[in-house]
N, C-alpha and C positions, 0 to 999 in steps of 0.2 A: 504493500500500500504506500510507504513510504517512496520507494522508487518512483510510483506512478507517478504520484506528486510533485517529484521533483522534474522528473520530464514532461509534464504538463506544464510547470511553472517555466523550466526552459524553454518549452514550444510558445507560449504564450509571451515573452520578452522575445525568441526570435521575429514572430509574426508583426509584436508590436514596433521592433528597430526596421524589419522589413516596410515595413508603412510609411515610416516617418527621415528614416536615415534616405537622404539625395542621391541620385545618380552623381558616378565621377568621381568617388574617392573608394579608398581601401576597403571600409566597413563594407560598403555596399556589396563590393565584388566579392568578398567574403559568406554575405549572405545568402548569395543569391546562389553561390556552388552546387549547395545542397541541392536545390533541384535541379541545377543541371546534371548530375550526377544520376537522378533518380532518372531524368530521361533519356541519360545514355544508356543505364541501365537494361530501359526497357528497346534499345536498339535490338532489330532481330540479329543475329550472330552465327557462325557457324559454317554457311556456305563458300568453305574453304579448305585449303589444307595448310597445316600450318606445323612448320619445323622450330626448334629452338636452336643456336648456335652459338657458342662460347667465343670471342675473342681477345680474351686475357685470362689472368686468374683469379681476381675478383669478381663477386657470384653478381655483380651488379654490370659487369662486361659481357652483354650478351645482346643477342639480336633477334626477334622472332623473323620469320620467312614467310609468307602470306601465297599462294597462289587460288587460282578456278578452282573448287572442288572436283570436276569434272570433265576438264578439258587445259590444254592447253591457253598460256596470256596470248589474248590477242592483240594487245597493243605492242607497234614499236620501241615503247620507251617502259623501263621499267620505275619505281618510285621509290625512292628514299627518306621515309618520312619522320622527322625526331618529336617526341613528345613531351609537352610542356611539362610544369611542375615549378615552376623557380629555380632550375639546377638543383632543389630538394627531395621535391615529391612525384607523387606518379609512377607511370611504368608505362609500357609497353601495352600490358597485359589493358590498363584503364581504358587505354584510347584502339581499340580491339574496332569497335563500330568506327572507326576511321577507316580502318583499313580495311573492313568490308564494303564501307561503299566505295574506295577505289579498285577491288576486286570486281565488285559486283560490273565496273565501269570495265573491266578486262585488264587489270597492271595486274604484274606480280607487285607484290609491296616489301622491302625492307622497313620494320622498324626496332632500332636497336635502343635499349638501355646505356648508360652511363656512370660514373662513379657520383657522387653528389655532394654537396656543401651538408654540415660544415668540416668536415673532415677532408676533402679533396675542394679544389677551385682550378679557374680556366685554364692552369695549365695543365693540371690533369686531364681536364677537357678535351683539351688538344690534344692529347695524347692518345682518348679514344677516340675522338676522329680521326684519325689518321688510322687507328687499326681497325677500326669501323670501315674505311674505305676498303681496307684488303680483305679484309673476310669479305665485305659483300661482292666485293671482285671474283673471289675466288668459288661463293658461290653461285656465282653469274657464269661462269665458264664451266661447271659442273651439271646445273641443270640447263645448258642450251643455252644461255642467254648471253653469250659474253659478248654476239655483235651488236647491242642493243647499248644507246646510252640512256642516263638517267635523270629523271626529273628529280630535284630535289625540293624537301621542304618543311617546314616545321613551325608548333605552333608555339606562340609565348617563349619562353627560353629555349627551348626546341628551335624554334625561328633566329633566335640571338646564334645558338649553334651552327646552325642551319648558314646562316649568314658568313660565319666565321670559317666553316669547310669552302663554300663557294668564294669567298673575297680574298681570302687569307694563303697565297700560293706557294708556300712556305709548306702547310699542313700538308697538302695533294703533292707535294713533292717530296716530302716524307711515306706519300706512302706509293710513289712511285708514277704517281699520274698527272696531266694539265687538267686546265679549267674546262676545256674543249670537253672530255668525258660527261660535262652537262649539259643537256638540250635547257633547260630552264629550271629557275628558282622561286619557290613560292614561299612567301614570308607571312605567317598571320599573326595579328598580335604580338608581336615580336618586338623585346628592346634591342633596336638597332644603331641608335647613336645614343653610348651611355653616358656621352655628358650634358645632355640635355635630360636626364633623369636624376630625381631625385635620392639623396641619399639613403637608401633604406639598407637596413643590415643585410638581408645576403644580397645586394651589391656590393658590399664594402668585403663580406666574405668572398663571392667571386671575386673580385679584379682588386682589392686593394685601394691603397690612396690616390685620388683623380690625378698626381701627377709623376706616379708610377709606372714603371715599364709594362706590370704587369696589366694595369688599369689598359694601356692602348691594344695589350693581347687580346683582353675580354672583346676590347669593341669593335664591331663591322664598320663603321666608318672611318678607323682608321687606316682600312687594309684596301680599300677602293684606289684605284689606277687610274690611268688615263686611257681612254678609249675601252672602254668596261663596255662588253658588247654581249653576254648571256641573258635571254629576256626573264625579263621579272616582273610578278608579283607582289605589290605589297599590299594586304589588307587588316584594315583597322577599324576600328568604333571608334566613334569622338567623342563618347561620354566613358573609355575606358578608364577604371578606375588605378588600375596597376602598372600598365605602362603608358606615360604621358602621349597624348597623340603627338605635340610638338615635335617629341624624339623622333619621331616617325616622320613628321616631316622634313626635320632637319635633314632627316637619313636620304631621304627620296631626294629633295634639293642637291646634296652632294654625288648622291648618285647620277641624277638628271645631267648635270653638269659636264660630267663625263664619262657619259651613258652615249656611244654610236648606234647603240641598238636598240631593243623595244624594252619600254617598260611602262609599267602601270599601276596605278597608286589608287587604288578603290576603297573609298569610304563608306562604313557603315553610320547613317545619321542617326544619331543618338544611343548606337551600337556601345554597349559595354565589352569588355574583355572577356566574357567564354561567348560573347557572339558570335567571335572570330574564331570560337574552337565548337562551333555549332553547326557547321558546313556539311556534316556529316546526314543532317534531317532533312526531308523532305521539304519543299516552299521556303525551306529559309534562303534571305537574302543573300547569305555569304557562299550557300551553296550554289545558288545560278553562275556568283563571279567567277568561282574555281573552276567549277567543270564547265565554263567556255573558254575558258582561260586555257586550260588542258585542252580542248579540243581545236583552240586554235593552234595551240604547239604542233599538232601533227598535220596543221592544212597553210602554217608558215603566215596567217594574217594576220597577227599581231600590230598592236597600235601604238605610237605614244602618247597615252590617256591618263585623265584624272577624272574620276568618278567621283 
């Protein structure tokens, strides 16, 4: 009786903070989890096959393998997709309904795990991306698929990651490959220029002090070139609560800048942050942008757009 009580009493201050706390800051995004959670939850799942692969010796260095239940991928390009969390939390296994509906679309899917804060930071990081690239290479060349390139992509810190395998040439040359091995990058919710974000603990855990070597590792806009030509993705909400939308523009602008190729900056209007990790559902807005985004990769008409 006692238990009830007190999870009634907490149900009852979540509902009431739900009501009254504004879109655009922390609290909000925090509350609103829970039921996104509950409707990934009830994502259908399954129609797949699905391998696990180790690439280190830490039990968090690992990468699940996604293909058609039933048939061979029929798409050209295969996917690489990292999953958020804040470099803390999450897995692989959470963001399962991602990777079914790029299956369901015909990719095989990579999406690997990581080490995480606060006991590991971006240069760990780096470290499993880099042997993230070769196992998935090397499982690429095993099941058929080694003439195929890859779309990559990632949501929230997944995206910051994400950013950091595709900008960061340094990493793909660790593990033996150019930037060319990408047909395209798709960024959602992602901090991508972290000095336009706010100081919050695991940014200070990932990258250290803003005028630290390590600080410029963590971030994607310091690793952008000239004539940066792999088309991109970047989708955001403007009322996200977790990663500043500015950051994201800042990012886009430097990129734009010296960007010869296609890129595209699509804004969700009053979009919070698991918006951008909600593409997976049917009618939602973020899910239209992604999958014509993908369908334009394979038909070459990509645009330079802001939505």
């Amino acid at each position: 009786m006692i238990a009830l009580k007190i999870f009634l009493l907490v149900l009852l201050v979540w509902l009431v903070l739900l009501t009254l706390v504004p879109k655009g800051n922390f609290l909000y995004e925090m509350l609103r989890i829970p039921l996104w959670l509950v409707r990934l939850k009830r994502f259908p799942t399954g129609n797949f096959r699905k391998s696990k692969h180790s690439y280190g010796r830490h039990f968090r260095q690992y990468l699940l393998f996604f293909q058609p239940k039933d048939s061979s991928p029929t798409r050209q390009h295969v996917v690489v997709y990292i999953h958020g969390g804040g470099w803390q939390f999450a897995s692989p296994e959470l963001f399962t309904p991602h990777a079914q509906a790029l299956v369901n679309e015909g990719y095989a899917v990579f999406m690997p795990s990581h080490r995480r804060l606060p006991f590991f930071n971006c240069l760990h990081f780096r470290e499993d991306l880099t042997l993230i690239m070769k196992k998935t290479l090397e499982i690429m060349q095993l099941e058929g698929l080694g003439d195929r390139k890859i779309i990559l992509g990632g949501m929230s810190s997944g995206g910051n990651l994400a950013g950091l395998l595709c900008f960061d040439r340094s990493i793909l040359e660790a593990a033996g490959v150019s930037q060319e091995i990408f047909t395209g990058v798709f960024l959602l919710g992602a901090p991508l220029d972290l000095e336009k974000m706010w100081s919050s603990p695991p940014l200070l855990l990932l990258a250290g002090k803003r005028n630290g070597e390590r600080f410029k590792k963590a971030n994607p806009a310091c690793h952008l070139q000239a004539s940066e030509s792999i088309r991109t993705l970047i989708l955001h909400g403007t009322k996200d609560g977790l990663v500043e939308h500015r950051s994201i523009l800042s990012f886009y602008e430097k990129l734009k800048s010296c960007h010869c190729g296609e890129v595209q900056l699509a804004t969700l209007p009053g979009g919070m942050h698991m918006d951008a990790a909600s593409w997976c559902f049917e009618n939602h807005a973020a899910r239209k942008i992604l999958m014509e985004w993908l369908t334009s990769l394979n038909h070459g008409d990509l645009k330079n757009t802001v939505i």
